[in-house]
N, C-alpha and C positions, 0 to 999 in steps of 0.2 A: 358670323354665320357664313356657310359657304354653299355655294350650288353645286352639285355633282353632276353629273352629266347623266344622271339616270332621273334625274331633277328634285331628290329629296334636298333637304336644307339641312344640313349640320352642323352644329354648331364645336369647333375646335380651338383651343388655345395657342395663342403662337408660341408660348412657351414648350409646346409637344413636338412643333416642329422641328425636325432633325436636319432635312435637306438643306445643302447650305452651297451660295452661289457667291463665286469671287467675282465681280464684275470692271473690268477697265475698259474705257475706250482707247482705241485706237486707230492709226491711219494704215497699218496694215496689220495681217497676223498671219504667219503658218504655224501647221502642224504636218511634224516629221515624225515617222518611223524607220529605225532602221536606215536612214539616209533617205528616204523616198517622201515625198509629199503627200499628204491622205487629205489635206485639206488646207484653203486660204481664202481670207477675205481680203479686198480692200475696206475704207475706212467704215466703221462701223464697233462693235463691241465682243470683246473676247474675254469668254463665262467660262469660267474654270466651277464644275458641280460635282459636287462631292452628294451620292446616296448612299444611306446605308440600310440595312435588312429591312427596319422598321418603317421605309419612306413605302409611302401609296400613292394614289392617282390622286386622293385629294390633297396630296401635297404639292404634287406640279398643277393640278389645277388652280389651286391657291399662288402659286409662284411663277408661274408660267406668264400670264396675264400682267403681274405685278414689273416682270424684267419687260416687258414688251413696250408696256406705260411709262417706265421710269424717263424724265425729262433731263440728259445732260448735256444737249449743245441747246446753243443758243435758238430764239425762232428764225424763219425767213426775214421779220421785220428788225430783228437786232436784240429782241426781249432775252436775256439771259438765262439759263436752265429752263427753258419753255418747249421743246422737242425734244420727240423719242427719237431711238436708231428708227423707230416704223415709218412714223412722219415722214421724216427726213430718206423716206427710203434706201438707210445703212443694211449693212450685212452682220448677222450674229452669227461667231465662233462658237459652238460650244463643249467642251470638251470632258468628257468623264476626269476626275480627280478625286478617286477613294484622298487622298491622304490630307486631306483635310479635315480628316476625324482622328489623325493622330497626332 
């Protein structure tokens, strides 16, 4: 079941889901255009997401929250895969990538 932000509940399969997110951490990341910088983190997570026609709001609603939660460094006290990039107040890249549907 999912919450929408108009607050009905819907219920969706995640087999319908289409949007799809590359996720890598890293300790830094640009994006260039053209030679020119359009954007950089330091360390934190660089999301490469691919939408296509069919994606909606309840799909980043569903996803959004999911990449925000995901635990992949360690905690403060030393516990292994126990912190998000949020936590740990990291920076997320995230960058459109149609071609991850071809």
């Amino acid at each position: 079941m999912l919450k929408t932000r108009s607050g009905l509940r819907l219920a969706r399969s995640i087999y319908n889901l289409l949007m799809r997110l590359v996720v890598q951490r890293v300790l830094s990341a640009k994006l260039t255009s053209g030679g020119t910088t359009v954007s950089q983190i330091d360390r934190g997570l660089m999301v490469l997401c691919g939408i296509t026609h069919s994606d909606n709001e309840l799909d980043v609603d569903y996803l959004v929250p999911k990449l925000l939660k995901t635990k992949l460094w360690d905690s403060v006290d030393g516990s292994p895969w126990k912190a998000s990039a949020v936590e740990l107040g990291y920076q997320i890249l995230l960058v459109s990538q149609f071609t991850l549907y071809h």
